[in-house]
N, C-alpha and C positions, 0 to 999 in steps of 0.2 A: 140133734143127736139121737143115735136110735136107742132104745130101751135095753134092748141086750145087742151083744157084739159075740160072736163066735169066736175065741181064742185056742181052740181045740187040737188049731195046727201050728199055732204061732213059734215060734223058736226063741228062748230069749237067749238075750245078747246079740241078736245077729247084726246087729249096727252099733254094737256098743267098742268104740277106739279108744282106748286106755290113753291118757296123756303122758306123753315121754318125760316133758320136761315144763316144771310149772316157774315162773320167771313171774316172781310180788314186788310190784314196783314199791322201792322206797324212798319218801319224800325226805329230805334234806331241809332246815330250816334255813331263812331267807340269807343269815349271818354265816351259817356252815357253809353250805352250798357257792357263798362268795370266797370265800376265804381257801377251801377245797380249790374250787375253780381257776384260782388266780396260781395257786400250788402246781395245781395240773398244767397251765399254761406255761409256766419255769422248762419245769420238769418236761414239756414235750411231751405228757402222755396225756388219757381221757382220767376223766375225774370217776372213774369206776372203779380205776387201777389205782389211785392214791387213795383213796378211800379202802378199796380191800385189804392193803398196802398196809394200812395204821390198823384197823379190823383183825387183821390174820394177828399184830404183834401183840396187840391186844387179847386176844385169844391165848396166846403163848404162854404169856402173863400169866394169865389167869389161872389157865393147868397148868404152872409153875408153882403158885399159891394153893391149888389143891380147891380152887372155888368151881 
């Protein structure tokens, strides 16, 4: 590496792409994730949707109670 670098013309951000949409995978424990699963398999849908599904009513709930 050299000692100094000329930055004089540099531009910042010119490579910088903002992320649209950031998707945190969440792990499900071994007894959820079976019991979900076998829910979603009835139901004909993916275990994303029955999981949001109780999430959202729970949610509901909650700022029903004011928590």
């Amino acid at each position: 590496m050299k000692k100094e670098y000329d930055f004089s013309k540099g531009e910042q951000g010119k490579f910088y792409r903002p992320i649209e949409k950031l998707d945190i995978p969440v792990y499900l424990d071994k007894e959820v994730k079976e019991f979900f699963g076998k829910t979603a398999s009835r139901k004909k849908m993916g275990i994303d949707k029955v999981v949001n599904t109780i999430l959202r009513k729970e949610m509901e709930m909650l700022k029903a109670l004011g928590v």
